[in-house]
C-alpha positions as CSV (number, residue, x, y, z in Angstrom):
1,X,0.0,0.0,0.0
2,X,0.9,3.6,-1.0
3,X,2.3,5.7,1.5
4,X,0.1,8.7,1.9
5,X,0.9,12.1,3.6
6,X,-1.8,13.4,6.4
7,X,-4.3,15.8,5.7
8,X,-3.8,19.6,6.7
9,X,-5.9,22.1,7.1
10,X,-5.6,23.9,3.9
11,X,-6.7,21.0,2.2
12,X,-9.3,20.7,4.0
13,X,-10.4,24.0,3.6
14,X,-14.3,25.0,3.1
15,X,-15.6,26.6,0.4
16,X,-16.3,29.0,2.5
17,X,-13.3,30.2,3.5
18,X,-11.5,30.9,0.1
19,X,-14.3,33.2,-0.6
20,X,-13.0,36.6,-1.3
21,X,-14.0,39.7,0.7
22,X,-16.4,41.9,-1.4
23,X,-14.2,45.1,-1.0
24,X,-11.2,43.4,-1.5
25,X,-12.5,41.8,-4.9
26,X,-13.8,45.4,-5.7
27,X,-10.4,46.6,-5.6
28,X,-9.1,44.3,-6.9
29,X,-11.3,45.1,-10.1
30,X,-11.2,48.8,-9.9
31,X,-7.8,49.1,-12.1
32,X,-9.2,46.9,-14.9
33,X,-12.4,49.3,-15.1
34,X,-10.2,52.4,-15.4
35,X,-8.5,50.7,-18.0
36,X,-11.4,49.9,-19.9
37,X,-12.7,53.1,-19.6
38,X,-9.6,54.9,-20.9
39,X,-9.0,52.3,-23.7
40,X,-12.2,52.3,-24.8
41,X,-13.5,55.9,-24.3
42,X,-16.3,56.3,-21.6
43,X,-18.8,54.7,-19.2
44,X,-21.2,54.2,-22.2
45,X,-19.1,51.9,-24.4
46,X,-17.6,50.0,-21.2
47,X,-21.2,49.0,-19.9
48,X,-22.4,48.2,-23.4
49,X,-19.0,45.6,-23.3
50,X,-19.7,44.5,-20.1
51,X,-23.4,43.7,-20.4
52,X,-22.4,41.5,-23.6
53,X,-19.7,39.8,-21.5
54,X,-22.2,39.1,-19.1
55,X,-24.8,37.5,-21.5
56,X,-22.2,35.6,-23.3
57,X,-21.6,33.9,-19.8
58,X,-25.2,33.3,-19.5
59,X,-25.7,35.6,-16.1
Protein backbone atom coordinates (compact mmCIF):
# COMPACT_ATOMS: atom_id res chain seq x y z
CA UNK A 1 0.00 0.00 0.00
CA UNK A 2 0.95 3.63 -1.04
CA UNK A 3 2.28 5.67 1.53
CA UNK A 4 0.06 8.69 1.86
CA UNK A 5 0.88 12.06 3.61
CA UNK A 6 -1.80 13.36 6.45
CA UNK A 7 -4.33 15.84 5.73
CA UNK A 8 -3.77 19.56 6.72
CA UNK A 9 -5.91 22.12 7.12
CA UNK A 10 -5.56 23.94 3.94
CA UNK A 11 -6.71 20.96 2.23
CA UNK A 12 -9.30 20.71 3.96
CA UNK A 13 -10.38 24.03 3.60
CA UNK A 14 -14.31 24.95 3.10
CA UNK A 15 -15.55 26.60 0.43
CA UNK A 16 -16.27 29.04 2.50
CA UNK A 17 -13.31 30.18 3.53
CA UNK A 18 -11.47 30.86 0.10
CA UNK A 19 -14.28 33.22 -0.64
CA UNK A 20 -13.00 36.63 -1.33
CA UNK A 21 -14.05 39.71 0.67
CA UNK A 22 -16.42 41.94 -1.39
CA UNK A 23 -14.22 45.06 -0.98
CA UNK A 24 -11.17 43.40 -1.53
CA UNK A 25 -12.55 41.76 -4.92
CA UNK A 26 -13.81 45.39 -5.71
CA UNK A 27 -10.45 46.65 -5.55
CA UNK A 28 -9.09 44.33 -6.88
CA UNK A 29 -11.34 45.08 -10.14
CA UNK A 30 -11.17 48.75 -9.92
CA UNK A 31 -7.80 49.12 -12.08
CA UNK A 32 -9.18 46.87 -14.92
CA UNK A 33 -12.44 49.27 -15.08
CA UNK A 34 -10.20 52.44 -15.37
CA UNK A 35 -8.50 50.66 -18.04
CA UNK A 36 -11.41 49.88 -19.88
CA UNK A 37 -12.70 53.08 -19.59
CA UNK A 38 -9.61 54.94 -20.87
CA UNK A 39 -8.98 52.32 -23.66
CA UNK A 40 -12.25 52.31 -24.76
CA UNK A 41 -13.54 55.89 -24.31
CA UNK A 42 -16.32 56.29 -21.56
CA UNK A 43 -18.85 54.68 -19.23
CA UNK A 44 -21.20 54.18 -22.17
CA UNK A 45 -19.10 51.90 -24.37
CA UNK A 46 -17.56 50.01 -21.16
CA UNK A 47 -21.24 49.02 -19.88
CA UNK A 48 -22.38 48.18 -23.44
CA UNK A 49 -18.95 45.58 -23.26
CA UNK A 50 -19.67 44.46 -20.05
CA UNK A 51 -23.36 43.72 -20.37
CA UNK A 52 -22.41 41.51 -23.61
CA UNK A 53 -19.66 39.82 -21.55
CA UNK A 54 -22.19 39.05 -19.09
CA UNK A 55 -24.78 37.50 -21.54
CA UNK A 56 -22.20 35.64 -23.26
CA UNK A 57 -21.62 33.92 -19.77
CA UNK A 58 -25.21 33.31 -19.46
CA UNK A 59 -25.67 35.60 -16.08
Amino acid sequence: MAYTAPRTRTALRSHRDGRRHPLVATLMALPLAALLLLVFDGWETVATQASSVGVMLGR
